[in-house]
C-alpha beads as a LAMMPS data file, in Angstrom:
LAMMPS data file: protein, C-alpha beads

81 atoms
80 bonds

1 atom types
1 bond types

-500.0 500.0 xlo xhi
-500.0 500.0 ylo yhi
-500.0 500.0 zlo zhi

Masses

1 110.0

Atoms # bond

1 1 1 432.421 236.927 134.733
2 1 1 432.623 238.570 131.626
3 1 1 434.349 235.475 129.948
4 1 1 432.075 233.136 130.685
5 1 1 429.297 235.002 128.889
6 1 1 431.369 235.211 126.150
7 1 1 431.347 231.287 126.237
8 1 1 428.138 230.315 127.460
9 1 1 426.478 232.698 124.498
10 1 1 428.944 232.324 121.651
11 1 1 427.119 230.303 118.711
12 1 1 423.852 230.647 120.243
13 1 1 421.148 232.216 119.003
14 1 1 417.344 233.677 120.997
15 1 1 414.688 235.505 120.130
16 1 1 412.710 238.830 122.572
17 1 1 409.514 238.903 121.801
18 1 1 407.419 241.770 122.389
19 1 1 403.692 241.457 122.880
20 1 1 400.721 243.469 124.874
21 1 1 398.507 241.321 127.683
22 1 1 396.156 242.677 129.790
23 1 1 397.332 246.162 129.642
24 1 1 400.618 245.850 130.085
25 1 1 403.839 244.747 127.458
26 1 1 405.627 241.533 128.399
27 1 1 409.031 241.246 126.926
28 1 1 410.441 237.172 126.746
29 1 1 413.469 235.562 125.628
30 1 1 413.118 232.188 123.689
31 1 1 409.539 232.447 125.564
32 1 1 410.585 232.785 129.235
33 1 1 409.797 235.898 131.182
34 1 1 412.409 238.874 130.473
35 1 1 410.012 241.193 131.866
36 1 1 406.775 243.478 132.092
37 1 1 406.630 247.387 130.918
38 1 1 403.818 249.634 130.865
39 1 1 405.056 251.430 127.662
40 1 1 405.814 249.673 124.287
41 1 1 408.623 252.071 124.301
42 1 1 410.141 250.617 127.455
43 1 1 409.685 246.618 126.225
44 1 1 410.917 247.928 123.197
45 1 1 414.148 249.363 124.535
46 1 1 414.641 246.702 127.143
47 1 1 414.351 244.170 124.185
48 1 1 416.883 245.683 122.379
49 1 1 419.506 246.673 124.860
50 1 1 419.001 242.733 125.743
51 1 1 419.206 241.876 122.632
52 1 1 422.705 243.916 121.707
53 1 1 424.250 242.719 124.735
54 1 1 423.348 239.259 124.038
55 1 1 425.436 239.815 120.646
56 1 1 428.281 241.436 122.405
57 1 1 428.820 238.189 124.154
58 1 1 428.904 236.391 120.943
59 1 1 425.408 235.069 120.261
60 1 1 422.736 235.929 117.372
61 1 1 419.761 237.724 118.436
62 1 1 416.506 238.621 116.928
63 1 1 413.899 240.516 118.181
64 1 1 410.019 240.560 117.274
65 1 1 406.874 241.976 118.280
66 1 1 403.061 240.347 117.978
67 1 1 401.103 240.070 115.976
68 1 1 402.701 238.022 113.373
69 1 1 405.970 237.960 114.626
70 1 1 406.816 241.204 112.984
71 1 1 410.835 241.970 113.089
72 1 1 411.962 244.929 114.811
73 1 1 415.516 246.283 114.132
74 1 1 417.752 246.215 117.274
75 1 1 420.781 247.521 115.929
76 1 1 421.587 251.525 115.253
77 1 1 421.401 251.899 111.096
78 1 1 424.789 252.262 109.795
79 1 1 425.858 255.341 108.366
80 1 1 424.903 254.937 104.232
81 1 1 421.977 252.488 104.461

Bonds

1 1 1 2
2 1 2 3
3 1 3 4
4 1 4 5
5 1 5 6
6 1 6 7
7 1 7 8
8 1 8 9
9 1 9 10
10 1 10 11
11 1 11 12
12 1 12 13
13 1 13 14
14 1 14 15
15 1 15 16
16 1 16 17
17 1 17 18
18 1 18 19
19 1 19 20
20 1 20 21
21 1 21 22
22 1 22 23
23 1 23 24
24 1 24 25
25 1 25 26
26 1 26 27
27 1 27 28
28 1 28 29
29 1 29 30
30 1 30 31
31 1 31 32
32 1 32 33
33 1 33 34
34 1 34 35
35 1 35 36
36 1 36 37
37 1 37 38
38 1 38 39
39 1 39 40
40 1 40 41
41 1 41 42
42 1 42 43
43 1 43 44
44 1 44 45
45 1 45 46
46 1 46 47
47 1 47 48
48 1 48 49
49 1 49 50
50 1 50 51
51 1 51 52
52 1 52 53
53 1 53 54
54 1 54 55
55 1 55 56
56 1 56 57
57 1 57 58
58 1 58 59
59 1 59 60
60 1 60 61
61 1 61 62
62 1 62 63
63 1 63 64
64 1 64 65
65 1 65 66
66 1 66 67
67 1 67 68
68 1 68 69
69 1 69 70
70 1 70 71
71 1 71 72
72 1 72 73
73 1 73 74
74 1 74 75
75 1 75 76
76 1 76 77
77 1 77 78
78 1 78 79
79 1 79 80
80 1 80 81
């Protein structure tokens, strides 16, 4: 299974978006449903985690949060910067 993620995701690239509606924070990918959180700390983190094992499989990933689109870093800072 693991192979064919590699493939199907390799040179793609997506976008999680983050944003709060009625209450509660809706996480999507390429704007289909990823899923709902009650915490911006949870969509955050499922973002993310989505996001870093999209890139394991050998895609491009971005992640964002509304208003404006505003980027959110997904990846732990390396040591020095």
């Amino acid at each position: 299974m693991t192979a064919s993620l590699i493939l199907r995701d390799a040179g793609r690239s997506c976008t999680f978006r983050l944003r709060r509606r009625a209450g509660v924070w809706e996480v999507t990918r390429d704007h289909l449903f990823h899923g709902d959180y009650l915490t911006r700390g949870e969509a955050l983190r499922s973002a993310c985690s989505a996001a870093l094992s999209f890139e394991a499989a050998g895609g491009t990933a971005s992640v964002v949060a509304t208003p404006g689109d505003t980027p959110i870093a997904h990846r732990p800072a390396r040591p020095g910067s």
